[in-house]
Short mmCIF file of the C-alpha atoms (twelve columns), coordinates in Angstrom:
data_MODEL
# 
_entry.id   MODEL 
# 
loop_
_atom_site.group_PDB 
_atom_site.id 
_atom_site.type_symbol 
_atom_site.label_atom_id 
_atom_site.label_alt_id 
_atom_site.label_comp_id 
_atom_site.label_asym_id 
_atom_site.label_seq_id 
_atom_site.Cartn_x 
_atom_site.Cartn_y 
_atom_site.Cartn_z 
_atom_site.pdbx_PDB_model_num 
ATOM 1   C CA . UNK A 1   0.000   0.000  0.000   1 
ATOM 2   C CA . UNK A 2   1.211   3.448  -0.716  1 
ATOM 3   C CA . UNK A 3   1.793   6.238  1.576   1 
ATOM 4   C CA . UNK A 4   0.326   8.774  -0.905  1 
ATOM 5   C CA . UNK A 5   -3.483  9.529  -1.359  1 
ATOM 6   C CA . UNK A 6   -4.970  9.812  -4.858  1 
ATOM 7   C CA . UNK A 7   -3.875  8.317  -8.153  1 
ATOM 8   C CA . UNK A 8   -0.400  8.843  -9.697  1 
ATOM 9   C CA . UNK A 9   -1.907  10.933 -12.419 1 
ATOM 10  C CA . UNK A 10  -3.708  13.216 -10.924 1 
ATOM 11  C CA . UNK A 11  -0.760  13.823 -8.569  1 
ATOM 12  C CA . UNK A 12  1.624   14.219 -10.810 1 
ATOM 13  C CA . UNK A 13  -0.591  16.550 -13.186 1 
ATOM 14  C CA . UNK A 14  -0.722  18.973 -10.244 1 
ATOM 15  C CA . UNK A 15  3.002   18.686 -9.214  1 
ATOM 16  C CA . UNK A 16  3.579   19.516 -13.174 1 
ATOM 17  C CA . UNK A 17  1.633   22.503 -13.317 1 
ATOM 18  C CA . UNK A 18  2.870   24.014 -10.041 1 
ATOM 19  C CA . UNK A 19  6.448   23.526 -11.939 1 
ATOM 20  C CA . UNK A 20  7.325   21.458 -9.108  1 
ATOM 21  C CA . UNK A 21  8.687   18.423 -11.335 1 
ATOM 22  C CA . UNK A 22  9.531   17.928 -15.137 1 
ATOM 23  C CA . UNK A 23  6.041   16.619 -17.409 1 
ATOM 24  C CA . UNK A 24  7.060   13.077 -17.689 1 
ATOM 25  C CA . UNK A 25  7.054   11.702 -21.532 1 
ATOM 26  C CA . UNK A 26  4.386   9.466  -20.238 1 
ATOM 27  C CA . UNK A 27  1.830   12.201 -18.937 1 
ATOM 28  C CA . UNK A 28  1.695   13.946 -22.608 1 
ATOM 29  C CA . UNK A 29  -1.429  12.691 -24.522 1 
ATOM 30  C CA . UNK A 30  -0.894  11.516 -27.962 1 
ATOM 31  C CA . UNK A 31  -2.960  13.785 -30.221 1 
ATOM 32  C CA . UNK A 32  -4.962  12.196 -32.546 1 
ATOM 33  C CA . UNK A 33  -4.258  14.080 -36.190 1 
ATOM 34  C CA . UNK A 34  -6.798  13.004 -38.908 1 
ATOM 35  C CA . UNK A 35  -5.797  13.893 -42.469 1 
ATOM 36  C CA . UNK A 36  -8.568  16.774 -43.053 1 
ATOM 37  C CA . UNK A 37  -8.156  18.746 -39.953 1 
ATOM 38  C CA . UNK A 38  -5.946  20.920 -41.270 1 
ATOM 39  C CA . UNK A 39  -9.138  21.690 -44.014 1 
ATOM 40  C CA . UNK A 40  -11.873 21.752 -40.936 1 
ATOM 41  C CA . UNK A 41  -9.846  24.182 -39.110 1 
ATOM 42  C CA . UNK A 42  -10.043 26.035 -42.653 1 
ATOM 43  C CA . UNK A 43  -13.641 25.707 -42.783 1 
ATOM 44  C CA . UNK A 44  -13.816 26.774 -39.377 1 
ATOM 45  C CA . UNK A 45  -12.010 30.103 -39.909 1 
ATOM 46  C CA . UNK A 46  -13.969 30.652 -43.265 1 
ATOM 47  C CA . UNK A 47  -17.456 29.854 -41.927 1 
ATOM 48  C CA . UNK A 48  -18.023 30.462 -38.153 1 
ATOM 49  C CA . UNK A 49  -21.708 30.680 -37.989 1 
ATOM 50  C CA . UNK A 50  -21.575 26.599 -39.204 1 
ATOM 51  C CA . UNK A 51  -22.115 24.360 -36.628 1 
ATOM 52  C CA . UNK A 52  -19.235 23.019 -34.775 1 
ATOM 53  C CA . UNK A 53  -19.402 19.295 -33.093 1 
ATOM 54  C CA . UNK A 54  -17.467 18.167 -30.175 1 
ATOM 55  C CA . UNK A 55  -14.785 16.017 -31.362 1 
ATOM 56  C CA . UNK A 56  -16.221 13.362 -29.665 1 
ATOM 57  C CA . UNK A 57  -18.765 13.285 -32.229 1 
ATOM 58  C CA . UNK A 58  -16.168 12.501 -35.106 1 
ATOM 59  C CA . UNK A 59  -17.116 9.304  -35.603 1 
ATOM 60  C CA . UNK A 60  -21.145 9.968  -35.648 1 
ATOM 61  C CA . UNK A 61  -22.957 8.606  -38.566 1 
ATOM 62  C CA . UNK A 62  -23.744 11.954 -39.942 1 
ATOM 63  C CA . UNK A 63  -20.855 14.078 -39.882 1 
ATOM 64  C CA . UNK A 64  -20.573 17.518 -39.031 1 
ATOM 65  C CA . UNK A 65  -20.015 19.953 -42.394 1 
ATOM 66  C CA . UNK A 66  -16.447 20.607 -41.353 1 
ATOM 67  C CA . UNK A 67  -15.700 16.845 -41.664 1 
ATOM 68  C CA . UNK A 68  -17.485 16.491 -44.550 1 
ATOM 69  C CA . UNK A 69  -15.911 19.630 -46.422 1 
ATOM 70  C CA . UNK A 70  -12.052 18.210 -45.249 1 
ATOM 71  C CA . UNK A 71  -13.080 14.991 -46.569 1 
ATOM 72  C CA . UNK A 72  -14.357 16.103 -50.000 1 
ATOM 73  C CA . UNK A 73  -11.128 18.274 -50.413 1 
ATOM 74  C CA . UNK A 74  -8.979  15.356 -49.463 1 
ATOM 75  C CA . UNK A 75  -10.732 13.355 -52.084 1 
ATOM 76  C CA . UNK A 76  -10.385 15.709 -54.615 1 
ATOM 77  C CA . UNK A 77  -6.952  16.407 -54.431 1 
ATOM 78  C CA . UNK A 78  -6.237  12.373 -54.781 1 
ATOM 79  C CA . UNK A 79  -8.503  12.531 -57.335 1 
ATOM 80  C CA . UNK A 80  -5.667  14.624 -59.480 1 
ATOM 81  C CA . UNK A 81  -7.191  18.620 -58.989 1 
ATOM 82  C CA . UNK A 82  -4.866  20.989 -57.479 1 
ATOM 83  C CA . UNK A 83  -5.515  21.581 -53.253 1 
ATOM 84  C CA . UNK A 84  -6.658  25.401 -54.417 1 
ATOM 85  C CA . UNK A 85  -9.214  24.150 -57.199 1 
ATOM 86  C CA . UNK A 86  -10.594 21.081 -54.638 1 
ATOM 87  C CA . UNK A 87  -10.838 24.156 -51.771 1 
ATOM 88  C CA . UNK A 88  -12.914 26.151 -53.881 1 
ATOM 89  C CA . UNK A 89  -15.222 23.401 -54.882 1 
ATOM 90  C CA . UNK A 90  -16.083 22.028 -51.664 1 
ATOM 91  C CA . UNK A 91  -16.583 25.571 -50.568 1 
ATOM 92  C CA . UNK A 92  -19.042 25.843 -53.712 1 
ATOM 93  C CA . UNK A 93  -20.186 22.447 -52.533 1 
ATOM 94  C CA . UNK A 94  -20.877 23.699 -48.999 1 
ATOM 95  C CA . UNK A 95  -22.727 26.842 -49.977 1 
ATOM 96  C CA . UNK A 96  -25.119 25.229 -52.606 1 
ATOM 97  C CA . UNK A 97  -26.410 22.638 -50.250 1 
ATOM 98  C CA . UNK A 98  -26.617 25.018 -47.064 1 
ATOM 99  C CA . UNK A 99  -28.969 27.071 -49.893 1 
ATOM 100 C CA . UNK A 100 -30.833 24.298 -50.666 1 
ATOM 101 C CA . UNK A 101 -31.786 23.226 -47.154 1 
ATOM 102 C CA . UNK A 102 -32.656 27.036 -46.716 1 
ATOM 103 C CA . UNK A 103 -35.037 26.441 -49.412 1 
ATOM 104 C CA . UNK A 104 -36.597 23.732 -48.177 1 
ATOM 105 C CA . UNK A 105 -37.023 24.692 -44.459 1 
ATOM 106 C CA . UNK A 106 -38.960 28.169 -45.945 1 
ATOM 107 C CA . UNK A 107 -41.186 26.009 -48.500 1 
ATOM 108 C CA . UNK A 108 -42.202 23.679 -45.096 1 
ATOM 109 C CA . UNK A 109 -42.855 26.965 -43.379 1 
ATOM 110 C CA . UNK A 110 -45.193 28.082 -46.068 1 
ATOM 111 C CA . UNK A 111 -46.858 25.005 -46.635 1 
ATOM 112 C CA . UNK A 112 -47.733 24.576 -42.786 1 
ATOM 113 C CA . UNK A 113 -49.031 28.401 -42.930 1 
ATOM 114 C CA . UNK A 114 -51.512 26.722 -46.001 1 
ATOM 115 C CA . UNK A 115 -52.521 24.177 -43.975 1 
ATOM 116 C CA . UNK A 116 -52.997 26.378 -40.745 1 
ATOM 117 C CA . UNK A 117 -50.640 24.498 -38.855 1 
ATOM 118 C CA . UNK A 118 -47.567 25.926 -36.444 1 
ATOM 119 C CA . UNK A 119 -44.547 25.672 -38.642 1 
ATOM 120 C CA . UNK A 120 -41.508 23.206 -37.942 1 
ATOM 121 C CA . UNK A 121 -38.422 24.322 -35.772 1 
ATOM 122 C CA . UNK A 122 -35.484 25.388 -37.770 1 
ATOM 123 C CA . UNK A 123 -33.620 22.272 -38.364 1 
ATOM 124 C CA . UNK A 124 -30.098 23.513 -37.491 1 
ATOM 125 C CA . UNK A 125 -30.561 26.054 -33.964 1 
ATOM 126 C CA . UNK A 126 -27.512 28.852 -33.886 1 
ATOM 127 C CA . UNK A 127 -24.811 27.932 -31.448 1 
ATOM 128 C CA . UNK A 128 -26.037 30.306 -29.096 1 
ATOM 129 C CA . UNK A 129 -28.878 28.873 -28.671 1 
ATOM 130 C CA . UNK A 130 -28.027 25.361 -28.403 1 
ATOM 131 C CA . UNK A 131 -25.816 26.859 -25.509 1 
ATOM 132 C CA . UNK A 132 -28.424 27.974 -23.553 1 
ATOM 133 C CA . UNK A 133 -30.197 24.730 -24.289 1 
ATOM 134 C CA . UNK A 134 -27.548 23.264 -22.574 1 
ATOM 135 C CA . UNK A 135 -27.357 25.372 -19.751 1 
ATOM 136 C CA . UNK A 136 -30.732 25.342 -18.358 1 
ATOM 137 C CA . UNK A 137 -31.253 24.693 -14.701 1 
ATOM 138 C CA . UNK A 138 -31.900 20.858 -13.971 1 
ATOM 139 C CA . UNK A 139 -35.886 20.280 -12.973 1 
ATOM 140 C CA . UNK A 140 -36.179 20.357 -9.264  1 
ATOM 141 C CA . UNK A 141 -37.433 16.932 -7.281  1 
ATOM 142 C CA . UNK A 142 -40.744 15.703 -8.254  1 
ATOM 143 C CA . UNK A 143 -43.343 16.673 -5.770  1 
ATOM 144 C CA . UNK A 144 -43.737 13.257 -5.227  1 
ATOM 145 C CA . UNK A 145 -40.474 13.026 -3.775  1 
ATOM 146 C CA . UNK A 146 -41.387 16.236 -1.481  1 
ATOM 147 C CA . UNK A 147 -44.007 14.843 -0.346  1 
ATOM 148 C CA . UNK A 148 -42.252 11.773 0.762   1 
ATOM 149 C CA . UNK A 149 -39.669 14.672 2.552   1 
ATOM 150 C CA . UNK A 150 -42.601 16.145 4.297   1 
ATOM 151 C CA . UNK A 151 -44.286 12.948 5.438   1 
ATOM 152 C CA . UNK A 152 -40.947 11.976 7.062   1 
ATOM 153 C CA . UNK A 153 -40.813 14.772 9.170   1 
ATOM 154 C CA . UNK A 154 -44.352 14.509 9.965   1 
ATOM 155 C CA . UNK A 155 -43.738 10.761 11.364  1 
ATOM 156 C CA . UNK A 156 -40.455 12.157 13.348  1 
ATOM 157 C CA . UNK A 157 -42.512 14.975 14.635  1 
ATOM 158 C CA . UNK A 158 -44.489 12.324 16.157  1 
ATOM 159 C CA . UNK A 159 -42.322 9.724  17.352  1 
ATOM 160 C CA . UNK A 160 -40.805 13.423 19.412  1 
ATOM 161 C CA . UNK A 161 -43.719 14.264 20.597  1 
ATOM 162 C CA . UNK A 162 -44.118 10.638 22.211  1 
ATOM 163 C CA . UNK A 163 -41.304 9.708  23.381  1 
ATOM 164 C CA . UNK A 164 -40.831 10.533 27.424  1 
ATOM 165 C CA . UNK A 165 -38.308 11.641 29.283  1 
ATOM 166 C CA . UNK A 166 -35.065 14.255 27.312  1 
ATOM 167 C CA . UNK A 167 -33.421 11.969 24.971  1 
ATOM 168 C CA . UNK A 168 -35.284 13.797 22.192  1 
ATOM 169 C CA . UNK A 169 -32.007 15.220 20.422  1 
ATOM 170 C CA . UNK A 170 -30.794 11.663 20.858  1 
ATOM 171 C CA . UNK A 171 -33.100 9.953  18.131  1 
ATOM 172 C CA . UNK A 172 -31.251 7.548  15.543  1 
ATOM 173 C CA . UNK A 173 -34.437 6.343  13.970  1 
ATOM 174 C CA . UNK A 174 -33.185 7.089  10.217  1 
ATOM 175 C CA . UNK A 175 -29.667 5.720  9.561   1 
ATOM 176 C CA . UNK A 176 -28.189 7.850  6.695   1 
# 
C-alpha cells in the first residue's frame, strides 16, 4: 500500500503545473491528427456561424459539415485537382447545399401556414442557442419526492412528541 493519497496521475498533473517536477514523456497525450483537420480548421475560420461538433462526435454517422468539407477536399486532391481548385469546390459544394436546405425549411414553413398548422423548428438552432439549451437549470425533485420529505418529518414529529423523558435530540431512527 502506498503512503500517498490519490492516483499517480492526478498527482503528478498537479506537481507539473505548479512547476514542481519535469512533465514526464508518459503524462503527454498523444494527439490524434486526422488527415482533413488541417481543411476543418479552414472551414472553421472561413465559416463560423456553421455548426461546430465536439470532437467526440467525429465518428457519428452523420458528420458535421467541417468533416465532410475536409473529406471532400482530401478526395479531390487524390482525385488529381490541385488543393486550391478542390478548396474552392467544396466551398461551392458547402454553400449550394446550405442554400438548398434554406429552401426547403422556408417552402415547409409556407406550406404549414396553407394548412394552418404551427410551422416546424429550424432544423439547425444557432450555437447560441443550443448553448443555452444546454445550460438550463436541472428540474427540481418531483413533488412526489417532497411529499415523501414532508411525510418523514411529519412521522419524526411524532415519534418526538411521544417519546418521554429528554433523549429527544438523541433519536437515531433514520440511519443515513
Amino acid at each position: 500500500m502506498s503512503w500517498m493519497k490519490g492516483d499517480l496521475l492526478s498527482k503528478s498533473r498537479r506537481l507539473v503545473g505548479g512547476l514542481a517536477m519535469r512533465e514526464p514523456v508518459w503524462l503527454k497525450a498523444m494527439e490524434i491528427v486526422l488527415p482533413e483537420d488541417s481543411y476543418v480548421r479552414r472551414f472553421a475560420r472561413k465559416h463560423p456561424e456553421a455548426k461546430l461538433v465536439d470532437p467526440i462526435k467525429a465518428s457519428a454517422f452523420i458528420p458535421d459539415p467541417a468533416r465532410v468539407y475536409g473529406c471532400r477536399v482530401l478526395e479531390l486532391t487524390k482525385n488529381g485537382i490541385s488543393e486550391d481548385d478542390a478548396i474552392s469546390v467544396a466551398n461551392m459544394e458547402y454553400l449550394a447545399e446550405r442554400k438548398e436546405m434554406k429552401k426547403a425549411y422556408k417552402r415547409l414553413k409556407e406550406l404549414a401556414v396553407l394548412q394552418d398548422k404551427t410551422p416546424p423548428p429550424k432544423p439547425y438552432l444557432s450555437s447560441k442557442t443550443e448553448m443555452q439549451i444546454q445550460e438550463k437549470k436541472p428540474p427540481t425533485d418531483p413533488p412526489s419526492v417532497r411529499r415523501l420529505v414532508n411525510q418523514l418529518k411529519q412521522q419524526k414529529e411524532v415519534l418526538l412528541q411521544a417519546k418521554p423523558g429528554g433523549n429527544a435530540n438523541q433519536d437515531h431512527w433514520i440511519d443515513e
